[in-house]
N, C-alpha and C positions, 0 to 999 in steps of 0.2 A: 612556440605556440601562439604566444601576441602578435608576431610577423603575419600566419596564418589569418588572424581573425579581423587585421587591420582594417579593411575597407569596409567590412560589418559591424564593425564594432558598436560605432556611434549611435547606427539604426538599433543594434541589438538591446545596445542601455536602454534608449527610448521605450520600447514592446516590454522589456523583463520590468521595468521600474510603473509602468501606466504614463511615461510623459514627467514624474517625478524628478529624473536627472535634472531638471533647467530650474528647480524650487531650491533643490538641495545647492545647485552651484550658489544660487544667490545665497542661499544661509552661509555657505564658507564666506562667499567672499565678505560679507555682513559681520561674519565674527573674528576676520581679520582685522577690521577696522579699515581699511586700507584708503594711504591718501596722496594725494599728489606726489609725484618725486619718490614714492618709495620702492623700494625695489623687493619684489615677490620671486620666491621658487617654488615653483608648482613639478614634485615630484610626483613620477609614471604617471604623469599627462595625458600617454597615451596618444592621441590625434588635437590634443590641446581645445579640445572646447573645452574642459575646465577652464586653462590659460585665457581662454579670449572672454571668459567671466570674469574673470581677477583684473585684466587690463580695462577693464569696462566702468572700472572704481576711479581709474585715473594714474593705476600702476602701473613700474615698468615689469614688466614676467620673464622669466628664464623659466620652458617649461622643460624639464627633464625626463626624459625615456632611458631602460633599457634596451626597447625594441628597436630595432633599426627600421622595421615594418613599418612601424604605427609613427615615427617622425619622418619618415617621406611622406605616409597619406597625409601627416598634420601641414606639412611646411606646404604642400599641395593647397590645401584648404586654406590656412594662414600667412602666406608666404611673409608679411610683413613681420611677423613674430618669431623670437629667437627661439629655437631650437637645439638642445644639447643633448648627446648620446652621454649616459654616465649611469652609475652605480648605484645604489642607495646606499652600500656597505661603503664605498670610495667614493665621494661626491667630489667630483673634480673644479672644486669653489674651495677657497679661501677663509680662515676664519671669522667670524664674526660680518660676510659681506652682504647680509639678506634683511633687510624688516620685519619679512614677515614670513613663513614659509608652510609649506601643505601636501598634501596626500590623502588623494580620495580615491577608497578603494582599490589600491595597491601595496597596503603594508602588508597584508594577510600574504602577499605574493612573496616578499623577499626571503632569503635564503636564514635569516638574522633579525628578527622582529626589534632587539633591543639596541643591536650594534649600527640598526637605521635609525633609531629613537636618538642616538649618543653622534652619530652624522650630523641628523638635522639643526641639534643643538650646537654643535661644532660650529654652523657655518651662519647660524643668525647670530644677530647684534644685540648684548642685554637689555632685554624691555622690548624684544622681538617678540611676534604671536606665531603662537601654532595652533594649525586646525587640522584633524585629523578626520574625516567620514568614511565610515566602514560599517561593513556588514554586522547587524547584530542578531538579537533573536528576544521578541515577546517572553517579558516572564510570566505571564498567566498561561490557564487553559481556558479556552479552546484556543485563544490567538496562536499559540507557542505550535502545538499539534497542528494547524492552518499553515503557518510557517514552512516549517519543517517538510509537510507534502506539496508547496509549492517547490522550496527550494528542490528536492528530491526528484519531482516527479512532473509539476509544469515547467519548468522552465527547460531543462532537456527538451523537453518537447519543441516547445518554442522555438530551441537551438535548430532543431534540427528545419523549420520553417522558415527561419529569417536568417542564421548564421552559416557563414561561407565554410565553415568546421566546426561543426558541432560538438564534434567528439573534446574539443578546448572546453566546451561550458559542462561535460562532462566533471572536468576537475575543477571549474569554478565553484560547481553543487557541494564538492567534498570540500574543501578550503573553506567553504560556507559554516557548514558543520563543525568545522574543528577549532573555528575561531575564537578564543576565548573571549568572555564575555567583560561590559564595559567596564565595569567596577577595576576586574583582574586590568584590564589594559590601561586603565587609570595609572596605576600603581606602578606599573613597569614604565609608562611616561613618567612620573615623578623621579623614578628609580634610573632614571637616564641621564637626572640633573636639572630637568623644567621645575619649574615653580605656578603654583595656582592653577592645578589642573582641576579642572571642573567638567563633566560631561552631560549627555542629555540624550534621550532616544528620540525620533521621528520615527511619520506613518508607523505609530502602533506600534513602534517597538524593533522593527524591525532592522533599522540603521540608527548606528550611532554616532552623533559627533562629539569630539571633546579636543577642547582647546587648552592652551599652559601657554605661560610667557616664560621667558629664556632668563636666567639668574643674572643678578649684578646691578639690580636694578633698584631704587627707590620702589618700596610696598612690594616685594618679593620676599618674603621675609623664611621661605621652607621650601627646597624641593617635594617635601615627603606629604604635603597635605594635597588633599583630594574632596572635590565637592559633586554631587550631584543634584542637578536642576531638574526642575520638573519634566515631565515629558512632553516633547511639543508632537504635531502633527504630520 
């Protein structure tokens, strides 16, 4: 399905988001902290414009696809930047070899939401960060009801204007839907093994980020606690 959508991809984020994708890149890369010499994995990349956010900190990036699709368009785009076809359930890296590591809007995708959570942690260094951005959902009304007939009902539409297969963002709307919300995905990051998982929602509610640093570390003192931050914009 990712192979199908690769060359529209990038244009597609842009139109479904209002231009939003290039805010949200800098917020990840901002809550990595990320600094000189350190070495990032940017899992389902995709076409790597996250990646070419993260190296823009002064990191080095490994960005990671599934898609075989969407890392020819990226290394197209990016040629200078490393590209790896791999897993999220089998991250074909080593333990503990990452700083800092991420996935934006691709966990909803995997086949194993937890058994990628128990990866990522696998393969960062204790006192590693994670940022996670993904699809959320307004807890008030009317925003929540606003939501819901966007995802449902504009953005297909969209799909079918700006997307090379539309019928892919068909199953993006439902993945959307079934996502569970920040709090629950708190919990299951904790439940992975991360420590000082904290989350926070953007534009209204609608995406969530939430970050944890990897156990073993001075001031990690619990997988299991969870904090929620105000809500940003």
């Amino acid at each position: 399905m990712f192979d199908a959508v690769a060359d529209t991809y990038d244009r597609m984020n842009a139109v479904m988001t209002g231009g939003q994708e290039r805010r949200w890149r800098r917020v990840v890369a901002e809550a990595l902290e990320l600094k000189d010499g350190d070495l990032a994995l940017d899992l389902a990349a995709g076409t790597g414009a996250s990646s070419a956010s993260l190296g823009a900190r002064g990191a080095s990036v490994i960005a990671c696809d599934f898609s075989e699709g969407m890392l020819k368009v990226g290394h197209a785009r990016h040629p200078a930047m490393r590209f790896v076809a791999g897993d999220a359930l089998q991250l074909p890296f080593r333990d503990g070899r990452f700083d800092a590591v991420t996935i934006s809007f691709g966990l909803r995708n995997v086949a194993d939401v937890d058994a990628a959570l128990r990866e990522l942690a696998r393969v960062t260094a204790p006192g590693g960060r994670l940022a996670i951005l993904e699809t959320s959902a307004p807890r008030r009304q009317p925003l929540r009801a606003g939501h819901h007939f966007y995802v449902r009902r504009v953005m297909p539409r969209l799909a079918r204007l700006v997307a090379s297969n539309s019928e892919a963002y068909d199953y993006l709307a439902e993945s959307v839907d079934a996502w569970p919300g920040p709090a629950e995905l708190a919990d299951r990051i904790a439940a992975a093994g991360w420590g000082c998982v904290r989350w926070r929602q953007l534009m209204l509610g609608a995406v969530a980020l939430h970050c944890a640093v990897a156990v073993g570390t001075p001031g990690v003192t619990s997988a299991g606690a969870t904090t929620r931050a105000g809500e940003g914009r």
